[in-house]
C-alpha positions in Angstrom: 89.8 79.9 105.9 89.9 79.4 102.2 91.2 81.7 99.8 88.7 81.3 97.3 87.5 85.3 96.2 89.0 88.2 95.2 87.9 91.7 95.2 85.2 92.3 92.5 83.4 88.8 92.5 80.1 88.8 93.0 77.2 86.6 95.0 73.4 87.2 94.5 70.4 86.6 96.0 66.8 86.8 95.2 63.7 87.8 97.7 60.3 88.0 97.3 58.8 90.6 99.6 56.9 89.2 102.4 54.3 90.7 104.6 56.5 89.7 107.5 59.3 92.1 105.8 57.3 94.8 106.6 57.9 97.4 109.1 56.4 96.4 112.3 56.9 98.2 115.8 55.3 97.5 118.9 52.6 100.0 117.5 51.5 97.6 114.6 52.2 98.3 111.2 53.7 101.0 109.5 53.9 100.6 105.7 52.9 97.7 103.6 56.5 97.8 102.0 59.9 95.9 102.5 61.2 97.5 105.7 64.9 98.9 106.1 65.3 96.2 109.0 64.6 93.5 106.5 66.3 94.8 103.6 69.4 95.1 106.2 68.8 91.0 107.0 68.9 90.2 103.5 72.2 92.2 102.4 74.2 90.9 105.4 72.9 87.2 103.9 74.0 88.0 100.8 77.3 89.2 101.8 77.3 85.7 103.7 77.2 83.8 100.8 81.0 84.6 100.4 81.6 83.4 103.7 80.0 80.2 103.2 82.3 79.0 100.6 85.0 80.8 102.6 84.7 79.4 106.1 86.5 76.0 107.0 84.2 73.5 109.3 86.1 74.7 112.8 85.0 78.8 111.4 82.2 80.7 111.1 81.6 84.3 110.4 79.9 86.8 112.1 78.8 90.1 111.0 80.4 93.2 111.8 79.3 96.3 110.3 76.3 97.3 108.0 75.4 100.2 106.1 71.8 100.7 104.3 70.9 103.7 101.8 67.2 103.0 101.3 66.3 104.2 98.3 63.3 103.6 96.8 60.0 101.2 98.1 59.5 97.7 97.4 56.0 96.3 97.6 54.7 92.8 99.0 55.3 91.0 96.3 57.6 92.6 94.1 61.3 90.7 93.4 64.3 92.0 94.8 67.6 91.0 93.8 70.9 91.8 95.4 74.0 91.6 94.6 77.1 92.0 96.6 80.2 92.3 95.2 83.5 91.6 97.2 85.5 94.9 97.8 88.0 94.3 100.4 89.5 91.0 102.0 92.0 92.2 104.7 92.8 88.8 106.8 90.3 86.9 108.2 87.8 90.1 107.5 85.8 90.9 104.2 83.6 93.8 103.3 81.2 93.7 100.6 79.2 96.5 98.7 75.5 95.8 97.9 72.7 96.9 95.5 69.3 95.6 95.9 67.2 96.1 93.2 63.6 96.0 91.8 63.4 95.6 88.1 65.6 98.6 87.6 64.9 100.5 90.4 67.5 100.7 93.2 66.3 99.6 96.3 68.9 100.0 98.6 72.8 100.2 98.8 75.4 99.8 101.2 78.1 97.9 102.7 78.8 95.1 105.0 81.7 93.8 106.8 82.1 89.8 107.9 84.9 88.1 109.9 85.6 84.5 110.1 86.5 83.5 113.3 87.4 79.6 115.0 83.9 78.4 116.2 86.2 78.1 119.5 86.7 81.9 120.0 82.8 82.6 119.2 82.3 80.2 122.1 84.5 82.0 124.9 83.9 85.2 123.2 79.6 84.4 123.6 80.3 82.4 126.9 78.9 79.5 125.2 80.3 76.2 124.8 
């Protein structure tokens, strides 16, 4: 694993609102806005951009936490950015705070934690080879 980041660096990433981001349940659709499911998606991939850079070709990450304050709607359509910003690196495990936001309008906050494991141990741990 490289040692590339320190706490307080940042990654963003940009969405535009899709219908398919929309909170859909077995009962059809509920609300012609960016769901909390979604919104959770695009953090954690945000987040991941750190591990990207991070990860050494035998690694990869894998998620392992997620929190998501929804705060305000986003419509299909409307431009959400997020940033995450690195706030702890313990190891081979980092945790990241996000904001996604709409113009200036919060979105949604929260956290997210990564670890990068050998591609190996994902493997055994998966029962994949």
């Amino acid at each position: 694993m490289r040692s590339c980041f320190q706490p307080g660096d940042q990654k963003h990433f940009t969405r535009t609102v899709r219908e398919a981001d929309c909170a859909t349940f077995e009962t059809g659709a509920v609300h012609p806005v960016y769901s909390t499911f979604a919104l959770a998606r695009d953090a954690e991939w945000c987040c991941r951009l750190f591990v990207l850079d991070m990860k050494e070709a035998d690694e990869e990450g894998i998620g392992t936490m997620i929190t998501v304050q929804h705060h305000a709607p986003a419509k299909v359509g409307s431009t959400v950015h997020f940033t995450a910003t690195l706030i702890r690196l313990e190891g081979h495990a980092l945790t990241c705070r996000y904001e996604a936001r709409c113009g200036d309008t919060l979105i949604a906050s929260g956290e997210q934690g990564q670890k990068i494991l050998k591609k190996e141990k994902l493997q055994r741990l998966f029962g994949t080879s």
